[in-house]
C-alpha positions as CSV (number, residue, x, y, z in Angstrom):
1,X,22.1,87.8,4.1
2,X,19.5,90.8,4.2
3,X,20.5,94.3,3.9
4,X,18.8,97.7,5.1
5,X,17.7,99.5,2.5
6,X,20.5,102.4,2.8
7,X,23.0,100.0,3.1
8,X,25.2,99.8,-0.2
9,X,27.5,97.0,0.0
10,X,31.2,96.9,-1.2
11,X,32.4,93.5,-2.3
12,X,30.5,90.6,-3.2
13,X,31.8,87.3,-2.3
14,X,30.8,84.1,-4.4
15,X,33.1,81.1,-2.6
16,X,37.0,82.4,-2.5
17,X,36.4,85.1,-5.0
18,X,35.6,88.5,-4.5
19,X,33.9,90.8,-6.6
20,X,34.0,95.0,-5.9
21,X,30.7,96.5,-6.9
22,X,32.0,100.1,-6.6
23,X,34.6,99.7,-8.4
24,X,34.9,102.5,-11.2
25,X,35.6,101.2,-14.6
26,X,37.8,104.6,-15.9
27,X,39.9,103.7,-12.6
28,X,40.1,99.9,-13.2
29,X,41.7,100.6,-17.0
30,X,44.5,98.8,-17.6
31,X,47.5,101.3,-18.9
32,X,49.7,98.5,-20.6
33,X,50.9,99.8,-24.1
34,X,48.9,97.9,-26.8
35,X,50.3,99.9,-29.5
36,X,53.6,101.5,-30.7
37,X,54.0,105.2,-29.8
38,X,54.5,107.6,-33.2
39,X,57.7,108.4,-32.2
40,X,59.2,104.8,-31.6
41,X,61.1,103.1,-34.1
42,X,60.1,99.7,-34.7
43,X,63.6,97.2,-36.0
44,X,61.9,95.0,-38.3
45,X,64.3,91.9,-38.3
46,X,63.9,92.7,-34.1
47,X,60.5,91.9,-34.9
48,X,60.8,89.1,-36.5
49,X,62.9,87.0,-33.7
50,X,60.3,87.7,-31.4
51,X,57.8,86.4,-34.2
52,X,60.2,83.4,-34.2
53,X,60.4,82.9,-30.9
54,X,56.4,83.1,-30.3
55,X,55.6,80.4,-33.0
56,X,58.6,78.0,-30.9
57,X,55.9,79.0,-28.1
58,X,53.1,77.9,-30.3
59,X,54.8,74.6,-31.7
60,X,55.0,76.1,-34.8
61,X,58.5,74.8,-35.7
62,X,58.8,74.5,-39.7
63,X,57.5,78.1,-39.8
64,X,59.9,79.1,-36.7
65,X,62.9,77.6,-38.6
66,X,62.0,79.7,-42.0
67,X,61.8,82.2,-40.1
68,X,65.3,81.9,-38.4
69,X,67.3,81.0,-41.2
70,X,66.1,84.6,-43.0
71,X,67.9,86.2,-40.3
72,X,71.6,86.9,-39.4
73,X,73.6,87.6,-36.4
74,X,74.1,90.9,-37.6
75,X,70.6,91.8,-37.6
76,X,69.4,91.2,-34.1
77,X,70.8,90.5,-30.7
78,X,72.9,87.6,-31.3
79,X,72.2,86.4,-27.7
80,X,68.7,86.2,-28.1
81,X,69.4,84.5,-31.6
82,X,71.7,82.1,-30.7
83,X,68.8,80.9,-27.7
84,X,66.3,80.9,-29.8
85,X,68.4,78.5,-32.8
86,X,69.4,76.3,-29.5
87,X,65.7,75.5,-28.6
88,X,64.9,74.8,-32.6
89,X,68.3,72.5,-32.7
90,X,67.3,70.8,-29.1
91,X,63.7,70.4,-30.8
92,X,65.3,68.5,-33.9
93,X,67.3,66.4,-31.7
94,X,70.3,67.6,-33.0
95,X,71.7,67.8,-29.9
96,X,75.8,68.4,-31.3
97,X,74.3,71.9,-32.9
98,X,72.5,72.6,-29.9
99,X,75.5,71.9,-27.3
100,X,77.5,74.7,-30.0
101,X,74.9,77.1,-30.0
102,X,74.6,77.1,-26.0
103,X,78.5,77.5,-25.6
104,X,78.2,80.3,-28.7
105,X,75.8,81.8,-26.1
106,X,77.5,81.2,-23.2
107,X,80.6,82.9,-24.9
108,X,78.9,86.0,-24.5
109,X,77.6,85.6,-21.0
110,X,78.5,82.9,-19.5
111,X,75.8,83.2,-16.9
112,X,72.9,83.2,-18.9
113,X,70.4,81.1,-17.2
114,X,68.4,79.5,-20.1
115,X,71.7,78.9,-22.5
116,X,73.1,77.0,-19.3
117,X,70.6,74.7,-18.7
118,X,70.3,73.9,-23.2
119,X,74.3,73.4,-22.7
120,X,73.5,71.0,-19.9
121,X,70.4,69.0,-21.2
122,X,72.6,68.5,-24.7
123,X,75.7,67.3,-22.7
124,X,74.0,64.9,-21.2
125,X,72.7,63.7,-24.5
126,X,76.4,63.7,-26.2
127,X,78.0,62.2,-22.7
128,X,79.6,65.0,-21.7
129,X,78.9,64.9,-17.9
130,X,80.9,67.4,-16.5
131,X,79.8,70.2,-18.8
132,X,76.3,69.2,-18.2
133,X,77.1,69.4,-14.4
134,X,78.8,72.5,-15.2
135,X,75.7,73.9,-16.8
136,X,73.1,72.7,-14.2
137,X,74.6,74.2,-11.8
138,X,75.1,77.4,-13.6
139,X,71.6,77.5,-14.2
140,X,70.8,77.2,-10.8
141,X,71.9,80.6,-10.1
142,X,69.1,81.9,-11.5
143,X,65.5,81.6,-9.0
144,X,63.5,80.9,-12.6
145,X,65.1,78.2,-13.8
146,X,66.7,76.9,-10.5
147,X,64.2,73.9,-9.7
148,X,64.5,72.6,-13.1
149,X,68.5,72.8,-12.8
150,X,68.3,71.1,-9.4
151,X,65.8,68.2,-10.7
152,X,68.5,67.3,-13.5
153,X,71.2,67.1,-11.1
154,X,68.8,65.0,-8.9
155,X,68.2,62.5,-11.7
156,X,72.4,62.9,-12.9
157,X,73.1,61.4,-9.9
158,X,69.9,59.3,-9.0
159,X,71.3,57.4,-12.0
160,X,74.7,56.8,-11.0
161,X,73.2,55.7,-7.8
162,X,74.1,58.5,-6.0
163,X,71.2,58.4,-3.6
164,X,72.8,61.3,-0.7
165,X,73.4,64.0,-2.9
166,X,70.0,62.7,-5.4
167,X,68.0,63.5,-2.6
168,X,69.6,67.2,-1.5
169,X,69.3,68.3,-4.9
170,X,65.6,67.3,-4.8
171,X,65.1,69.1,-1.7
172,X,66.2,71.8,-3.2
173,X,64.5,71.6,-6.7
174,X,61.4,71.3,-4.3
175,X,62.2,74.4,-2.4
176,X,62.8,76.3,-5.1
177,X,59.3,75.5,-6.4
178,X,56.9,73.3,-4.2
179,X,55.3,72.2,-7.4
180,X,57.8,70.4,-8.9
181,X,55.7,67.1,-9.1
182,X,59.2,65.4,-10.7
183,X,60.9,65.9,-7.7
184,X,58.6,64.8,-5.4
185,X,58.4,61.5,-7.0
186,X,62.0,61.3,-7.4
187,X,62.4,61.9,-3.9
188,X,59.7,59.1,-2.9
189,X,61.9,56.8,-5.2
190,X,65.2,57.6,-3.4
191,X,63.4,56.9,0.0
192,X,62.2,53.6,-1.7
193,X,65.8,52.5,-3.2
194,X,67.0,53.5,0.6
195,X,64.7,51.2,2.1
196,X,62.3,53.5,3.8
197,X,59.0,53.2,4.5
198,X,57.1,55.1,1.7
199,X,56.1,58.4,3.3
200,X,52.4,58.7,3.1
201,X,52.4,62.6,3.5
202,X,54.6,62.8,0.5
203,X,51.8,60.6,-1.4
204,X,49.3,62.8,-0.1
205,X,50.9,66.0,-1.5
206,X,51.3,64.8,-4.6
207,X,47.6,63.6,-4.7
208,X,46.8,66.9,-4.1
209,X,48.6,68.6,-6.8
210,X,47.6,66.2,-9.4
211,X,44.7,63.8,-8.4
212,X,45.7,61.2,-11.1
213,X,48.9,60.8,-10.8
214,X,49.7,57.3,-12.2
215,X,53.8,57.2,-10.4
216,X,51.6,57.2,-7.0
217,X,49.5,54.5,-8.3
218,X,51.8,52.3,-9.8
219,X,54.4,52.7,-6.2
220,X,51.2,52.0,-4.4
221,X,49.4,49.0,-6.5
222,X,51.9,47.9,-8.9
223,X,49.0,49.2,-11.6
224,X,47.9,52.0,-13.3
225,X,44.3,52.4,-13.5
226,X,42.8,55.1,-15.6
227,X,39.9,55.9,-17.7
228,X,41.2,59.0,-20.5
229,X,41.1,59.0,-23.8
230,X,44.6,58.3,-24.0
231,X,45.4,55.6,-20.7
232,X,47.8,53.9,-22.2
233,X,49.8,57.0,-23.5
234,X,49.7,58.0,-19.9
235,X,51.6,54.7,-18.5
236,X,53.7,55.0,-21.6
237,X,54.5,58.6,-20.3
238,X,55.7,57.3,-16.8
239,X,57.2,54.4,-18.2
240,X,60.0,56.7,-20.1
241,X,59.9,58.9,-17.6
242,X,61.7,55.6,-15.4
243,X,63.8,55.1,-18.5
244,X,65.4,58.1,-18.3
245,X,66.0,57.2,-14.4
246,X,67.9,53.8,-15.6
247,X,65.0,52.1,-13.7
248,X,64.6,49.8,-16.6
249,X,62.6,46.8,-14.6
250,X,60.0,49.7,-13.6
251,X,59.5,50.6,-16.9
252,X,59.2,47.1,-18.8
253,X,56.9,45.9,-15.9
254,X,54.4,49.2,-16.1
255,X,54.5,48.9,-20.0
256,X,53.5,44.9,-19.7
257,X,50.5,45.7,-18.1
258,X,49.0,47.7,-20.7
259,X,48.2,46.1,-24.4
260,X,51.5,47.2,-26.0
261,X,51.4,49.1,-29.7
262,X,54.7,48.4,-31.8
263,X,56.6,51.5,-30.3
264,X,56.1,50.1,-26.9
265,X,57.1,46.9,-28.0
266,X,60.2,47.9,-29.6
267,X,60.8,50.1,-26.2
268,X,60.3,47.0,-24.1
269,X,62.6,44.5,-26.3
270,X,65.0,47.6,-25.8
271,X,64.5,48.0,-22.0
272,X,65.2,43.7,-21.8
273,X,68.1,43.9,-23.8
274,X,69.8,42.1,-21.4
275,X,68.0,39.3,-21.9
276,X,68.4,38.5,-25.2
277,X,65.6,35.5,-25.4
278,X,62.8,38.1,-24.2
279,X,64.1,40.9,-26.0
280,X,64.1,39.1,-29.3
281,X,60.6,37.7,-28.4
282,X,59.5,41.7,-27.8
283,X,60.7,42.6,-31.7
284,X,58.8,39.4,-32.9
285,X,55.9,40.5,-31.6
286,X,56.6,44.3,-33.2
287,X,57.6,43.1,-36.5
288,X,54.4,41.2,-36.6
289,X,51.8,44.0,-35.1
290,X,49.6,46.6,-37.3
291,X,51.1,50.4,-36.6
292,X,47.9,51.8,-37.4
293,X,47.6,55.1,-35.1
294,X,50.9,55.4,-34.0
295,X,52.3,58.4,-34.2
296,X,56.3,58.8,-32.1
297,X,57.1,62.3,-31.1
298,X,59.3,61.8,-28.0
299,X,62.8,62.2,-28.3
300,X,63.5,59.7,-25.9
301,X,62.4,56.9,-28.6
302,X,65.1,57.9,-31.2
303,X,68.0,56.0,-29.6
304,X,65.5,52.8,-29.0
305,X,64.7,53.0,-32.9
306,X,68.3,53.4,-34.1
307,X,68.8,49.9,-31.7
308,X,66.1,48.7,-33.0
309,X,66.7,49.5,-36.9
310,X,69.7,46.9,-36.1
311,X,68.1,44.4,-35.0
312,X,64.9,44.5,-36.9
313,X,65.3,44.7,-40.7
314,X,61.9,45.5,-41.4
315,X,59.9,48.3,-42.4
316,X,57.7,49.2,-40.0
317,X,61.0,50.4,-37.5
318,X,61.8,52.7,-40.5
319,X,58.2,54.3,-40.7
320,X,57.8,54.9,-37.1
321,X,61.4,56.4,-36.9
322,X,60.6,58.7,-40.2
323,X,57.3,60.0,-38.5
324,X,59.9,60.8,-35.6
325,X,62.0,62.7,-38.0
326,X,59.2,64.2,-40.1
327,X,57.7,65.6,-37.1
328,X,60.9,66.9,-35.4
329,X,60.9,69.2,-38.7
330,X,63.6,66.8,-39.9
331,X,61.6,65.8,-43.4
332,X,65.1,65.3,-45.5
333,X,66.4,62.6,-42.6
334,X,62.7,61.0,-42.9
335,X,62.8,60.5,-46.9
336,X,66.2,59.1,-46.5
337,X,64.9,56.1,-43.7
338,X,61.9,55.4,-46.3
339,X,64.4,55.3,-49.2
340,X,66.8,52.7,-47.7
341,X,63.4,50.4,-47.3
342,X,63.6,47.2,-49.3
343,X,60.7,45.7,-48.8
344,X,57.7,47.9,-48.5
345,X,54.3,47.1,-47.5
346,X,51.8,46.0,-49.3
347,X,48.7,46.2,-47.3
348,X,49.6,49.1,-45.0
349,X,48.7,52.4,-47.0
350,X,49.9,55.2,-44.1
351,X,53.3,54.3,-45.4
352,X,53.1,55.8,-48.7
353,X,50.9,58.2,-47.3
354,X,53.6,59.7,-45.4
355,X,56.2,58.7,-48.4
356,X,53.8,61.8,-50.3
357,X,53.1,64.3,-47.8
358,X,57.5,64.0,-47.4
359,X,57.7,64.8,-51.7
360,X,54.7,67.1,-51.8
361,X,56.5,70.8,-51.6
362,X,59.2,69.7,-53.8
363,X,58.2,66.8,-56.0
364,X,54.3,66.5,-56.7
365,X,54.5,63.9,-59.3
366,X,56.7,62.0,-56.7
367,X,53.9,62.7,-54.2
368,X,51.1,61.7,-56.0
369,X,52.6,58.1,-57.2
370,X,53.3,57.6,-53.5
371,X,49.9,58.5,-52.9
372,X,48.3,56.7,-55.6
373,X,50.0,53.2,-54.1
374,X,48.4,54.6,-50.6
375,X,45.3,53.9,-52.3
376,X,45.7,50.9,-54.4
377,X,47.1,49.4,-50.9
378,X,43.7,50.3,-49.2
379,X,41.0,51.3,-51.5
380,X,38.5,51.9,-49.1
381,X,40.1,54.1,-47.1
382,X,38.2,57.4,-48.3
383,X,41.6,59.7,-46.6
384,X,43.6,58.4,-49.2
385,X,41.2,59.3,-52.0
386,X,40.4,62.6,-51.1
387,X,44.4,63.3,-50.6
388,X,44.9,62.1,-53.7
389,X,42.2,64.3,-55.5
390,X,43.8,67.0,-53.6
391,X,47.4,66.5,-54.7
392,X,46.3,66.0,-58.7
393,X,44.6,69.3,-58.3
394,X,47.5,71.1,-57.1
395,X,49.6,69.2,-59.6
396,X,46.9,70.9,-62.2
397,X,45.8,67.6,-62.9
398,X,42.3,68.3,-63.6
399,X,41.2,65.5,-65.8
400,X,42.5,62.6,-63.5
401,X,41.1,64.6,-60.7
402,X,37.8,64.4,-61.8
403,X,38.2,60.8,-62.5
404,X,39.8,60.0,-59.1
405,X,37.2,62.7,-57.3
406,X,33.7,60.8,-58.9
407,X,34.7,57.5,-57.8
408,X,34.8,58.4,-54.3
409,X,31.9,60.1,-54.8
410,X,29.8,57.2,-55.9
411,X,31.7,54.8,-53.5
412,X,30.8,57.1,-50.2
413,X,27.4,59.2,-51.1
414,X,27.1,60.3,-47.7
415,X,30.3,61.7,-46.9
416,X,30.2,65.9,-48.0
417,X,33.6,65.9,-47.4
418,X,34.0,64.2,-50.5
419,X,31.2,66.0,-52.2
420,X,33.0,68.8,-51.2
421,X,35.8,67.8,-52.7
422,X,34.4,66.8,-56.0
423,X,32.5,70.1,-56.6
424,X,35.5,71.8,-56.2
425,X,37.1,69.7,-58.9
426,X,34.5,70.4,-60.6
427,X,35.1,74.1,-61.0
428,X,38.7,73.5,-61.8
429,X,37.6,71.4,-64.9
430,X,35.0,74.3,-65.4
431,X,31.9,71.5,-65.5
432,X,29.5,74.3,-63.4
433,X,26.4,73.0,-64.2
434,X,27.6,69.6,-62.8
435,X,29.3,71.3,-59.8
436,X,25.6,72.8,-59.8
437,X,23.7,69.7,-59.6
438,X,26.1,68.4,-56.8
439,X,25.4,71.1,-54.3
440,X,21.9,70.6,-54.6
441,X,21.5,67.7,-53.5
442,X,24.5,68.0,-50.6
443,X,23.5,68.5,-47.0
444,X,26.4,70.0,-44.8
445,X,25.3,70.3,-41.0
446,X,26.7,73.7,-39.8
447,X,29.5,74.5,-37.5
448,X,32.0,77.0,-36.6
449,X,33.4,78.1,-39.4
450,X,31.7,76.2,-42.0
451,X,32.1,78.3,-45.4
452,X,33.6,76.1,-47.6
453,X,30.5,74.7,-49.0
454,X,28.6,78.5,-49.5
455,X,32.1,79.5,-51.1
456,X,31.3,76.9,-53.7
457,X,28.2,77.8,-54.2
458,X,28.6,81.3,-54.7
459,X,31.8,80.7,-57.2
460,X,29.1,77.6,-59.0
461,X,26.9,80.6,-59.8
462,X,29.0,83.4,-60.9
463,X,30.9,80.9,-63.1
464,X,27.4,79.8,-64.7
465,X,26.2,83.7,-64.9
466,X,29.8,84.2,-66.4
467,X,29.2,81.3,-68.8
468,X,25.9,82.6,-69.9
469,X,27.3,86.0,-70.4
470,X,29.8,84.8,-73.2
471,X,27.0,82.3,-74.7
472,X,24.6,85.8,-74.5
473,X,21.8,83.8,-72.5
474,X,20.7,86.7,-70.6
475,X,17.6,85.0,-69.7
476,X,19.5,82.3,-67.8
477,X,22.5,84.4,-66.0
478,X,19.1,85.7,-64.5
């Protein structure tokens, strides 16, 4: 577009967006608060739920519970409290704690949106129906957390096979927000349960929300086809996510077609545990596989390994459920599962690797014999070495440090990570000239935030100056 020359336009448009070019920036200053005013007074412990409740945002959970159990009833608002110790319990999976905490909540108002729906999701997990329904509905009341009440009375009675008032609620979860991809797929599965012809415009919207779906292409193709990093994590995904629905033969069939990792086998001898020839066939195949990179964090899987624990005496159930537990911020339950092990490994060195990081706050020695059976297991594994260097140092174990620290030095001469890792052991055994002659010859390639190795070097040559100074070699400190 041309303009004349005393023509000053007003907006400029770049696709969808526009952009004002008179726009002054003293008028366009936002006037949001980004600081206290001198006269307000600032409630410490206030300030520290909301820091509690931001790192629960952040997934911060061990340092959200610290933080929480420093604080009393007493101090802040005891409603917000009591929400904030329901998500942390609901996060553990201690879902008895969470349903008391909600009705602790709900004691005090008994409409409170986000306490209802807690109340509701733990009742359902303790089999308390009615006070789930109770709670759902409740929860409803309120237009924020109204499609997610709806959806779980959708699925309540999807899986009672309910299909009338399943698809209403769905309806109404999708009315309430238009987004809620959940319902839209339930609702396509109630049509399909009911017989009717899958409804293409239904398909289409949800293709349009979120172009890979994998429900749409499994309902369409009986497959999943996807290229991510993480494919089979995806069908994994949708397969609990029919679980959850009681639409067992869904979820076995979707987790078939993918090349199954021990947690997905023990889900799929659960799922067929009705058939008690191909769900025993399912845990031979799990008791025999490598859980190398598998790391459970679902919640759903916790029942499925307490079945499986039963039926499977064997270690590798009892790892995967204590990296469950570990990472649910439940590290004493962990230690216990790897205690009651019988037989442990002997060629699978993540075991004892997560045996040490479980004693390393409260036992180092603990930690570092755990650790040092990580490495005997697997030797080559450089992790496990530089973990173990690591934990001797903190343990002020200088002197098997080093010894630990120049073995994996000379065994991997390329990796800085363990140069690193020696020259810092190194210093601690005050051997500077040696720490000295290391970073030298080291070659770190930069990136964001790479000061570990000029830290070194700086400390190397104030140590060595400092050395001089006592031996009075002023011509060398120079």
């Amino acid at each position: 577009m041309e303009l004349k020359s005393e023509d000053v336009p007003s907006y400029l448009k770049i696709g969808k967006d526009y952009f004002d070019l008179r726009q002054n920036e003293l008028a366009a200053a936002l006037n949001r608060p980004t600081e206290s005013s001198s006269g307000t007074t600032i409630d410490s412990n206030q300030t520290k739920l909301f820091e509690a409740r931001d790192l629960l945002r952040f997934r911060q959970y061990g340092l959200a519970e610290d933080l929480l159990n420093r604080l009393t009833e007493k101090q802040v608002s005891k409603l917000d409290f009591l929400l904030e110790k329901v998500k942390l319990a609901w996060f553990r999976m201690d879902y008895r704690q969470c349903y008391d905490y909600a009705g602790q909540a709900l004691a005090i108002d008994t409409y409170h949106a986000p306490a209802n729906y807690y109340y509701g999701l733990a009742a359902i997990k303790l089999g308390k129906k009615h006070d789930a329904l109770d709670g759902f509905e409740v929860a409803s009341l309120d237009p924020t957390w109204r499609s997610a009440a709806y959806l779980q009375l959708a699925k309540y009675h999807y899986r009672i096979k309910q299909d009338e008032p399943a698809l209403a609620y769905t309806e109404k979860a999708i009315l309430a927000n238009a987004l809620n991809i959940d319902a839209l797929q339930l609702q396509l599965l109630i049509q399909k349960r009911k017989g009717i012809t899958l409804d293409t415009a239904l398909c289409r919207r949800i293709a349009q929300y979120d172009p890979f779906n994998a429900f749409i292409q499994f309902e369409e193709k009986n497959e999943v086809l996807s290229r991510q990093e993480f494919a089979s994590e995806k069908c994994f995904e949708l397969a609990i996510w029919y679980a959850d629905l009681h639409e067992y033969k869904r979820a076995s069939t979707l987790l078939n077609k993918n090349k199954p990792h021990t947690e997905m086998l023990l889900w799929l001898a659960w799922l067929t545990k009705d058939e008690p020839m191909v769900s025993q066939g399912y845990l031979t195949r799990a008791a025999a596989s490598n859980p190398a990179f598998v790391f459970p964090f679902r919640e759903e899987s916790a029942p499925v390994f307490e079945w499986a624990g039963e039926q499977l005496k064997n270690w590798k159930v009892a790892y995967l459920k204590a990296l469950l537990y570990r990472f649910r911020n439940q590290g004493e339950k962990a230690k216990q599962l790897l205690a009651a092990v019988t037989t442990e490994p002997s060629d699978f060195g993540a075991y004892f690797a997560l045996k040490s990081s479980l004693e390393e706050d409260k036992q180092i020695d603990m930690s570092i014999t755990a650790m040092r059976q990580a490495v005997t297991t697997e030797p080559n594994e450089w992790r496990y070495g530089l973990r173990l260097v690591e934990l001797l140092n903190k343990g002020k174990q200088y002197d098997q440090a080093l010894q630990v620290s120049t073995k994996y030095r000379d065994a991997f001469p390329k990796n800085y990570i363990l140069t690193l890792a020696h020259v810092r052991t190194l210093l601690l055994n005050k051997e500077y000239q040696r720490a000295e002659a290391e970073l030298q010859k080291i070659e770190i390639l930069p990136f964001e935030g790479a000061t570990e190795g000029h830290n070194y070097y700086v400390q190397t040559k104030l140590m060595l100056a400092y050395q001089y100074l006592q031996q009075k070699s002023i011509r060398k400190q120079t």
